[in-house]
C-alpha positions as CSV (number, residue, x, y, z in Angstrom):
1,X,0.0,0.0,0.0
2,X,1.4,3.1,-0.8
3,X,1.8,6.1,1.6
4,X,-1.3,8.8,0.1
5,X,-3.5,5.1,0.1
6,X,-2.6,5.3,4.0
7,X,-3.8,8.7,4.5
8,X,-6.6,8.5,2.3
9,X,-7.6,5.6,4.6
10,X,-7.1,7.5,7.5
11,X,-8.7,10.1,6.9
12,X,-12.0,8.1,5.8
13,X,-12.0,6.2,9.3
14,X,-11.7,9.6,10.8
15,X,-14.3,11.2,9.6
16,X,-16.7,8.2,9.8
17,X,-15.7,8.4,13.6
18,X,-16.4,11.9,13.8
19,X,-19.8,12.1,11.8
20,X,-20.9,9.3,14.0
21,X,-21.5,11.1,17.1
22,X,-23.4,14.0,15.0
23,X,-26.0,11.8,13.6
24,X,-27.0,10.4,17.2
25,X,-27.0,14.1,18.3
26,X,-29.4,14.7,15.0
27,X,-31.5,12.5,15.9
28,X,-31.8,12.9,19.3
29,X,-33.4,16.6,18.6
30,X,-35.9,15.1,16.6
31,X,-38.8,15.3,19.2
32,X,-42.0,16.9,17.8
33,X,-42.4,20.3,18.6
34,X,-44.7,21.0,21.8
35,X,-43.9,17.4,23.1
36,X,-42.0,16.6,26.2
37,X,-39.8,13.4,25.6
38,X,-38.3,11.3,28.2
39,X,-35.5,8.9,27.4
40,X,-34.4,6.2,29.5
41,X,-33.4,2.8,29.3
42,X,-36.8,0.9,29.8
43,X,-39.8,1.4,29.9
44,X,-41.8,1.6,33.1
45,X,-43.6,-1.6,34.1
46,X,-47.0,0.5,35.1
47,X,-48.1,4.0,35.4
48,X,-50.0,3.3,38.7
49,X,-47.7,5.3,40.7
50,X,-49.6,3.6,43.9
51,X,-48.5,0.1,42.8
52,X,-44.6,1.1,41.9
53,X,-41.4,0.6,42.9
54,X,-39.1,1.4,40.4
55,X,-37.2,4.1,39.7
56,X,-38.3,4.1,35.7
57,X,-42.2,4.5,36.7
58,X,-41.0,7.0,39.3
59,X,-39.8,9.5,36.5
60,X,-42.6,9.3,34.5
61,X,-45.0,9.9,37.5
62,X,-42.7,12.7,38.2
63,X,-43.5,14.4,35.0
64,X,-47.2,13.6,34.9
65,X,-48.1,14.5,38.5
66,X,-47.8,17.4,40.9
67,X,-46.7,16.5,44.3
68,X,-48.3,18.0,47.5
69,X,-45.2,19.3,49.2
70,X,-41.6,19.7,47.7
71,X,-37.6,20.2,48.7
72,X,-36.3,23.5,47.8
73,X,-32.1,24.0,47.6
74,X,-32.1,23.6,51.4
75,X,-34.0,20.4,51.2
76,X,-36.4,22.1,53.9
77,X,-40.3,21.1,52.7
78,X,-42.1,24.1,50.4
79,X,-45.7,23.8,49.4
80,X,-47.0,22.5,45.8
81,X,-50.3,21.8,45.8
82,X,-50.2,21.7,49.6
83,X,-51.2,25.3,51.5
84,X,-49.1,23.8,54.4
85,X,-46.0,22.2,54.2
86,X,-45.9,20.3,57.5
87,X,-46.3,17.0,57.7
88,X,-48.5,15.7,59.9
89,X,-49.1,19.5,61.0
90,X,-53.0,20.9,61.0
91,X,-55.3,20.8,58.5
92,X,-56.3,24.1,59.1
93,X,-58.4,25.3,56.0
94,X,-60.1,28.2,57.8
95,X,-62.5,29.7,55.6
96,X,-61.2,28.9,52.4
97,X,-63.3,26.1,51.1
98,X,-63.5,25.3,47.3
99,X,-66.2,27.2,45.8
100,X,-69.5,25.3,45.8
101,X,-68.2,22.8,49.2
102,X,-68.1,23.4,52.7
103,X,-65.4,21.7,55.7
104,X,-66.4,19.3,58.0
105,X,-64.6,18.3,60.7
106,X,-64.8,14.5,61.6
């Protein structure tokens, strides 16, 4: 083999190595627009987030549901859909019941 076939070989393996890379990053923006896509190695074995216990099914419930209470930078508990972010503290509506529904204590 002469010495420009080396190079020319080379330089072929080289840039297949180098386009490689770009076509996974190609088609890894490829999600339609407005869509939110998750990737991760398998699939969950069940959306009932009651009946899980894997961390796959955990990210997806993640993304579909809101949580009650969250960690902010500090870790320390901050509302979501919670007014109160104590746990096991009172549950203390006052007088702001839903419109249309009243509180009851049992």
């Amino acid at each position: 083999m002469s010495h420009p076939d080396q190079w020319r070989g080379a330089l072929v393996l080289l840039l297949i190595v180098l386009a490689f890379p770009l076509l996974f990053t190609l088609a890894a923006g490829a999600a339609p627009a407005g869509k939110v896509v998750i990737a991760q190695g398998v699939d969950p074995s069940t959306l009932d987030m009651m009946n899980q216990s894997e961390q796959p099914a955990s990210n997806v419930g993640a993304q579909m549901f809101d949580m009650l209470v969250a960690r902010d930078q500090s870790l320390a508990l901050v509302p979501e859909l919670a007014r109160a972010p104590e746990a096991g503290g009172a549950h203390d509506l006052g007088d702001q019941a839903p419109q249309g529904r009243e509180i009851s204590q049992r």
